[in-house]
N, C-alpha and C positions, 0 to 999 in steps of 0.2 A: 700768790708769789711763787707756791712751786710750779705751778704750769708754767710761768715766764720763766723761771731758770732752766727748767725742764728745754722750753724754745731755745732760750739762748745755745743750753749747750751742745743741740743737736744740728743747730748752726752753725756752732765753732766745729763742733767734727766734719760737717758735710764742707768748709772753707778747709780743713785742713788734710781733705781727701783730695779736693780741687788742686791744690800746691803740690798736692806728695805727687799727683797724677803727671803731673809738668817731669818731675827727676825723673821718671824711667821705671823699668819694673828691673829690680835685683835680682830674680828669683834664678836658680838656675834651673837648668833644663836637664829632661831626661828623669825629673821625679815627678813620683804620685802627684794630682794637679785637681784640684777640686772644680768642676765642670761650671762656666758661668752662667748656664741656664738657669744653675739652682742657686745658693749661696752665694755672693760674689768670691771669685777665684781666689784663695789664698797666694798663690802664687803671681797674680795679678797687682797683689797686695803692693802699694809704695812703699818704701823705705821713708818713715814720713820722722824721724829723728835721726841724726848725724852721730847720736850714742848708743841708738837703739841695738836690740840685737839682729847682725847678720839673717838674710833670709837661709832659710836651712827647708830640705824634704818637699820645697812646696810653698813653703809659709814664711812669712816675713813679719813677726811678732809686731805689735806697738810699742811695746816698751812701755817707755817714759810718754810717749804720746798715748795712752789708751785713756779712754773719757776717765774726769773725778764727776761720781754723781750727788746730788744732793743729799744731806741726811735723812731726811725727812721721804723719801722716795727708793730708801735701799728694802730691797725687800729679802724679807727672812730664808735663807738658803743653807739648802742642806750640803753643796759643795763645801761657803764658808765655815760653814761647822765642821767638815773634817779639816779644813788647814787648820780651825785652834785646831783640832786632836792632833794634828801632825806637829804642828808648836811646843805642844803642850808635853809631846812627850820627851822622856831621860833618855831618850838614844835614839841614832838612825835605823829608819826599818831597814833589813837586807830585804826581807820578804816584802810583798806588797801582794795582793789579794783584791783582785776590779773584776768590776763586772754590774749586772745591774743587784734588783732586789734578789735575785735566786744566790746570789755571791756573798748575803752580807751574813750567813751562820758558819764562817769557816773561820777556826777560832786560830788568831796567830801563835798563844800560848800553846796550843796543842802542836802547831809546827816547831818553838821553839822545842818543846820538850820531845820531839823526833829527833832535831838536826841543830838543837842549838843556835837556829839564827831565830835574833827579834825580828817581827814582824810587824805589820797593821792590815784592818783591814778598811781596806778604801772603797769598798762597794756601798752602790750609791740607787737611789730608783730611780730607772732608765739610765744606765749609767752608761755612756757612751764617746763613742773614741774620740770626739772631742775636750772630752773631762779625763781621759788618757793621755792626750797629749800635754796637756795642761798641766796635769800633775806629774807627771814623769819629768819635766822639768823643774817645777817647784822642786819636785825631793832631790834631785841631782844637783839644782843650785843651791840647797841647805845643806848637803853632806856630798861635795864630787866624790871623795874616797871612796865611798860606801856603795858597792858593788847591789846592782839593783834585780831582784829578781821576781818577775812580774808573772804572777800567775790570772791569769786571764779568764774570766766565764763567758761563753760566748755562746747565743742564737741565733738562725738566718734573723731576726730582730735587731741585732746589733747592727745591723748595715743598713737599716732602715734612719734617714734623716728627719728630726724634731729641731723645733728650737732649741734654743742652749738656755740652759736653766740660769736665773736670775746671777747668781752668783759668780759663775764665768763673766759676764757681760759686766759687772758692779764691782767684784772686790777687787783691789790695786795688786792685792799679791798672784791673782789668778786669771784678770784680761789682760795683762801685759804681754802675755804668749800668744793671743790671737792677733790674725789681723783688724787692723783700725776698719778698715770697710766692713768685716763679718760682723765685729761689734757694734758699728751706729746703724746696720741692718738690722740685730737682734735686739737692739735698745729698742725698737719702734714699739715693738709689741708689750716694752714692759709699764707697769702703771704710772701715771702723768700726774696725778695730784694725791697728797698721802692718804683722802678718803682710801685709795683704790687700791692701798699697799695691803697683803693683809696680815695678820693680827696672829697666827698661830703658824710654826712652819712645823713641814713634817716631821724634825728631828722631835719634838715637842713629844707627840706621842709616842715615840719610844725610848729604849732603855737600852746603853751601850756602854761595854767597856769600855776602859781606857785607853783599848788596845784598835777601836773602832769595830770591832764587832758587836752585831746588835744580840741582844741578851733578850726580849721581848719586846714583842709589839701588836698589831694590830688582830696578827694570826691568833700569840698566844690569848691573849683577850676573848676570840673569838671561840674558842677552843674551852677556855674557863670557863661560859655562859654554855657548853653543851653541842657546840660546833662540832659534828661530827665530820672525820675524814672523808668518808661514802658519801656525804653532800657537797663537802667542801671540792671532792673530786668532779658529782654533777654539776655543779656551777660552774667548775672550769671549764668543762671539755664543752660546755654550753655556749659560752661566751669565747672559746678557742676557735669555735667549729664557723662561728659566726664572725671573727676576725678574718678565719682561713677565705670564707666565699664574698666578702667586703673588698679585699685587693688580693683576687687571684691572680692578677700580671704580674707582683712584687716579685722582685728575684734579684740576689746577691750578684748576680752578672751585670746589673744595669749601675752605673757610674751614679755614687753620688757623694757630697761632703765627707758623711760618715766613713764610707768604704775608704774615702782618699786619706783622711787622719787617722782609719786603721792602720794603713800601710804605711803613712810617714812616721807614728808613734814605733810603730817596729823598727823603722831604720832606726830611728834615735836612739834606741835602746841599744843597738847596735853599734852603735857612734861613741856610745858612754860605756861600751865594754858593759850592759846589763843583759840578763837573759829575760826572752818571754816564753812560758809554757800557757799553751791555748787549750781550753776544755771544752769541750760541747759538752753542755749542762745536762744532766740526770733528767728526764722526765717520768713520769710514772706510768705505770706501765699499765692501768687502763686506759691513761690518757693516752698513748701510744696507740694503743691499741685501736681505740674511735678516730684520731687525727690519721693514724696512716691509709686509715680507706676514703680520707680526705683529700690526699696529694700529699700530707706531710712527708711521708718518705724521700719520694722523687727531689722537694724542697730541700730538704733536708743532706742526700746525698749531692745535690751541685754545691750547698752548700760546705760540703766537705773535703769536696775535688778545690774546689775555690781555695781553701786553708790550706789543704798537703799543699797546693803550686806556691803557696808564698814558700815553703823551704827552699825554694830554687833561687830565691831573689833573698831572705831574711835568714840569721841565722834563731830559728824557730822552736820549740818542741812543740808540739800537737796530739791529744789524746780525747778518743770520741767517749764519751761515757755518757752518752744518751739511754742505752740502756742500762738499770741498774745491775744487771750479772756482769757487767763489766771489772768492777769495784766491791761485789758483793754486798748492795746494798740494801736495804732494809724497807718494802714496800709500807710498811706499818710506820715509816718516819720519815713520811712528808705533811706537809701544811695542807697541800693541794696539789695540781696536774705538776709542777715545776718550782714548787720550794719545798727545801729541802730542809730539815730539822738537823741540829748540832752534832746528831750520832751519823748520821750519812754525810753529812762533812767532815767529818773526821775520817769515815773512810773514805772519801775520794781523798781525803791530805794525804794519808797513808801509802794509798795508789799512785800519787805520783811521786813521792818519794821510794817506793819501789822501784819504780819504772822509771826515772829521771834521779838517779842518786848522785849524778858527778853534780848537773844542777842545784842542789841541793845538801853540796857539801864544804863546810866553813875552809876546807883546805885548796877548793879551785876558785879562783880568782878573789879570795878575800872573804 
């Protein structure tokens, strides 16, 4: 029975793609435009509801038309898990804290007790500017007042394109901001009878504040059984070195979904009177050390030229802290090549509330 609901409903979207197709494309021109080679084009997107919301950046949301999936076929998602935490919590974040897993130990309390604004953190594994875009409207449409200020962890990875994790694709409060076509695109891949759903999501195995920051997980684990850093750094720079000569053409120059919803989530924030401050993530500095006689450098610096040029187009902050003497941070307190423990998140927080203090102040813009 679910494989036949499963059919039906992938036929009612692909009839309701056929119809939207006929109105026209809304989208306007002159924005970030996701390439139809890859993705089908946000901006290509129908208007396929007469209440939905207006296309904006690119992207022409489903609304009220974004698929309802069967119970029995939603699968466990660590996106839906932070909207409850975002539900769940007594106040509007000002702060917000995204990025992928290197993002999820920066503790919002410790920014509160800097600068006095609540926080959360929304970092997510592979967390990516499609789940940016997504949630920078959820939390704009649960509090407009509340002045948004998005601190960002970013690697030339981030602009690498992945499917969209179950939870975009299935939860009503979180596909209604994509388009109807990217979603019955990304439904195809998700599982078709509840055998195939599975049975533990990642939030399971760990352990988070309230504030969405993770508290423990698979590292500290690994770490209590005897896991030492000096291995934990061999593994990486192993499996780094062997990602690097896998796809040496990769490069933040070449057009893809990701790159296109980085730059639309920037206007938007823009639109809503919110600030973005962008990081280039800490890495450790033997792992630097082995990756730069890899290309990582060269990678690394178009990736940088890439970020400064958006200030020209976005109103932006930007601050590289790939190396740790940037921030003064503490080689003895990472996990591995690129995660970083609670004590060196606290001081890159520190870092940019030095260095970005108007940002960072309950007295400019709220």
């Amino acid at each position: 029975m679910a494989l036949v609901g499963f059919v039906l409903l992938v036929g009612v979207l692909v009839t309701a793609l056929v119809i939207s197709d006929l109105r026209g494309d809304g989208a306007d021109e002159g924005v970030a435009q996701v390439p139809p080679s890859r993705a089908p084009s946000p901006s290509s997107s129908p208007a396929v509801s007469s209440s939905g919301p207006p296309a904006a950046f690119g992207v022409t949301p489903a609304g009220a038309a974004a698929p309802v999936w069967p119970s029995d076929l939603i699968v466990p998602s660590e996106r839906s898990f932070k909207a409850d935490q975002i539900e769940r919590l007594p106040y509007a974040p000002e702060v917000v804290f995204f990025g992928g897993s290197r993002s999820m130990r920066f503790e919002p309390a410790f920014m509160e007790e800097k600068t006095g604004l609540k926080g959360f953190n929304l970092a997510m594994t592979n967390g990516k500017p499609e789940d940016a875009w997504v949630f920078a409207h959820f939390l704009h449409d649960r509090s407009p007042r509340t002045k948004l200020r998005w601190v960002w962890g970013v690697q030339v990875s981030t602009m690498y394109e992945r499917d969209l994790e179950a939870g975009l694709i299935q939860d009503p409060r979180l596909n209604r901001y994509l388009p109807l076509d990217l979603l019955v695109e990304q439904g195809r891949s998700l599982p078709r009878t509840p055998e195939e759903v599975p049975k533990v999501a990642r939030t399971d195995l760990r352990r988070y504040g309230r504030d969405g920051v993770v508290l423990s997980n698979s590292y500290d684990r690994a770490e209590a059984q005897g896991r030492t850093l000096e291995r934990s750094l061999e593994v990486y720079i192993k499996r780094a070195l062997a990602k690097q000569q896998q796809a040496p053409g990769r490069s933040v120059e070449k057009r893809s979904r990701s790159r296109d919803y980085f730059e639309a989530t920037l206007g938007y924030l823009d639109a809503i009177g919110g600030e973005a401050v962008i990081i280039a993530m800490p890495v450790h500095p033997e792992a630097l050390e082995a990756l730069r006689e890899h290309g990582w450098q060269d990678r690394h610096e178009r990736f940088l030229a890439y970020i400064r040029s958006l200030r020209d187009k976005y109103d932006v902050r930007f601050i590289d802290l790939s190396e740790i003497e940037s921030f003064g941070g503490d080689p003895e307190e990472f996990y591995d090549g690129v995660h970083i423990k609670a004590a060196n998140a606290r001081r890159v927080i520190t870092k940019l509330v030095r260095t970005f203090p108007e940002t960072f102040s309950r007295d400019v813009g709220g």
